[in-house]
N, C-alpha and C positions, 0 to 999 in steps of 0.2 A: 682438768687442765685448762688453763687460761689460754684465748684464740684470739690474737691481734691482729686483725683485718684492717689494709689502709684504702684507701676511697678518693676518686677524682672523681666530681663530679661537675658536670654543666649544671647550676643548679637554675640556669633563668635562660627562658629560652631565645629570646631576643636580644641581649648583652654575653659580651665576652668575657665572663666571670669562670672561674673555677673553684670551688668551696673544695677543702681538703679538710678528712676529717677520718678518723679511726674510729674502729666499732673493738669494745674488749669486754669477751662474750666469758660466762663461769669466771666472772670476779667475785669475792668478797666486799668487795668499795661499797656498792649498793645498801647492803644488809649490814653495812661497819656504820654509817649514815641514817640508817633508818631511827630516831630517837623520839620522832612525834608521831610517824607517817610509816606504814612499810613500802620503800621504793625498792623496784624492782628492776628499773633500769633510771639511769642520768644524765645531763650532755655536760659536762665539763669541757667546754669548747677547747680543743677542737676533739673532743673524745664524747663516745656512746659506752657508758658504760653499763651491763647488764649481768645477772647475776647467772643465766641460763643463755641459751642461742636464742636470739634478736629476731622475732615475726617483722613482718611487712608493715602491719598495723603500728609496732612499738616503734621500729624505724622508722617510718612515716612523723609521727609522734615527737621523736627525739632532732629530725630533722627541723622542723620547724620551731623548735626552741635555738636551735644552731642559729639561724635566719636570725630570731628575736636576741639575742646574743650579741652576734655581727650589728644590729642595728644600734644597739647600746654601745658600742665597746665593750663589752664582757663587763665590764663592773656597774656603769650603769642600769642592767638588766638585772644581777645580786642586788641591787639596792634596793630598784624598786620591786621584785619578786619577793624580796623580805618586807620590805614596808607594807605591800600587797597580802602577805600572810598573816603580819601580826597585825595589823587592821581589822582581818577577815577573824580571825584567832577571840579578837577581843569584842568584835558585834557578833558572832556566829556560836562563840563557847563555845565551841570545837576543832580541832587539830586538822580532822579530814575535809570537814565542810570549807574551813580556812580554805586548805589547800584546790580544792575544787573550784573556789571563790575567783582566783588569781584569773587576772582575766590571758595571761600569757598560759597557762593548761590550757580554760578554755576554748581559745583557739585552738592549740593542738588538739585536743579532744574532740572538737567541732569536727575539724578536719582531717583526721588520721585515719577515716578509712579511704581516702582519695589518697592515692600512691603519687597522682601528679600534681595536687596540690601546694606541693614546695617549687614544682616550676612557675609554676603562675601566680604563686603571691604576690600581692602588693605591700609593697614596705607598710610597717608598724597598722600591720592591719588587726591586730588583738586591739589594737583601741574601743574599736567597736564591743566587743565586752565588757569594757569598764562599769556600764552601768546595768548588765545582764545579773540581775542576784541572783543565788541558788540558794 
């Protein structure tokens, strides 16, 4: 059965901001998407979408792609995450290592096991990845 949870959050703790955003937990989306990569959760801003119920760790994860999202305007972040993969895709000659490459995961990654590290980010702080190879 498909669980659509909606979410207010304060997500900075010194501004008066509310990020609002849905979790939709036992989707198909995920696994209908998976064509290079198997993804097991997503943020399609403003939505988390996951294939099973949502850890702390994956939520943590999916929030800070929110964050890099809002920082883009959502289509800015698409462009460059794809431009970032087939980049990675075509020096790496690999699909996962690609995906790994992307310096917006590796920040999540970096930081998804700190649960408060979506309050204290600093804006377009995945920069710093750019030139981290894997």
């Amino acid at each position: 059965m498909i669980n659509i949870r909606n979410f207010n959050r304060s997500l900075f703790n010194n501004r008066a901001f509310i990020m609002k955003y849905w979790i939709i937990e036992n989707s198909r989306i995920p696994q209908a998407l998976s064509l290079f990569i198997n993804i097991w959760a997503i943020t399609l801003y403003p939505f988390i979408i996951c294939q099973g119920k949502l850890e702390q760790r994956t939520r943590t994860h999916e929030i800070i792609h929110l964050h890099q999202q809002r920082e883009f305007l959502l289509i800015g972040f698409y462009l460059l995450y794809v431009a970032f993969w087939v980049w990675g895709a075509l020096r790496l000659r690999s699909f996962h290592a690609a995906y790994r490459a992307i310096p917006f995961e590796q920040e999540a990654y970096a930081n998804d096991a700190d649960p408060t590290y979506p309050l204290n980010r600093k804006s377009h702080s995945w920069i710093k990845f750019i030139r981290n190879e894997q």
